[in-house]
N, C-alpha and C positions, 0 to 999 in steps of 0.2 A: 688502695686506690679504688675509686667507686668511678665506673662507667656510665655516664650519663649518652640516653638517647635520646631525638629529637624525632619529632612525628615531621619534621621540613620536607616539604615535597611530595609527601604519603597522598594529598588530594591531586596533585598531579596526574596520578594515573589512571583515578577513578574521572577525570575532567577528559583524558583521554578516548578510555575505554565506550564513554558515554558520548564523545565525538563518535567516534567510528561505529555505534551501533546506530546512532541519528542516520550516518552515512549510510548502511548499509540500509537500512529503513528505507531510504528515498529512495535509493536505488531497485528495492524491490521493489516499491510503489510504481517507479517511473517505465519496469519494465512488465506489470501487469498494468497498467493502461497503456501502455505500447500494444501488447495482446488484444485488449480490446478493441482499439482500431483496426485493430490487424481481422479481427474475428468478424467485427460488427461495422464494415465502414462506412455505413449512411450517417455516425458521427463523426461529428467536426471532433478538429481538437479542441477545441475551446468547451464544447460539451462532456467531452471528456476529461480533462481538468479541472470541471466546475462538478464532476459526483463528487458528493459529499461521501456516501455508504454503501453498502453492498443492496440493502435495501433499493437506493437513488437509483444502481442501477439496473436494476430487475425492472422498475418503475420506466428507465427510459427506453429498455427492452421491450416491453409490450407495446407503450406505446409507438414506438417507430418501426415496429417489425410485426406488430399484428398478433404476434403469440399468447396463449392463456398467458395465467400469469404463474402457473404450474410449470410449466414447461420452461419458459425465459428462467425463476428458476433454476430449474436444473443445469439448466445453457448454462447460467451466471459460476454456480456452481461446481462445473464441470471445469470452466474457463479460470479459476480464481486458483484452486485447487488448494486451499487452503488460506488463501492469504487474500490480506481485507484492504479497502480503499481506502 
């Protein structure tokens, strides 16, 4: 008697696994620009929904806050603590 297996279903979990890291992705996103208002709140939200980068926001840090652009930076850096927009 020969056992036959089937791959039925095998992409299932990888459609899964790939749900829930989408999930958890946004979740990070939505709770480091939460921070960012929280840090920096002469922006709107709609300014802060519309960075595109970490770059964007370094760029909307000096201008609205006056800072080298050394230092925002840092700020940006300090505030993100690993993790990108």
């Amino acid at each position: 008697m020969i056992k036959q297996t089937t791959n039925a279903g095998s992409g299932a979990g990888k459609d899964s696994s790939k749900t829930q890291t989408q999930a958890q992705g946004a979740d990070a996103k939505k709770a480091l620009l939460k921070d960012i208002r929280v840090k920096w709140g002469k922006f709107t939200e709609l300014e802060v929904s519309n960075l595109k980068n970490n770059d964007d926001l370094v760029s909307h840090v000096v201008a609205r806050y006056g800072l080298d652009k050394a230092q925002a930076q840092r700020d940006v850096d300090a505030l993100r603590a690993g993790r990108n927009i």
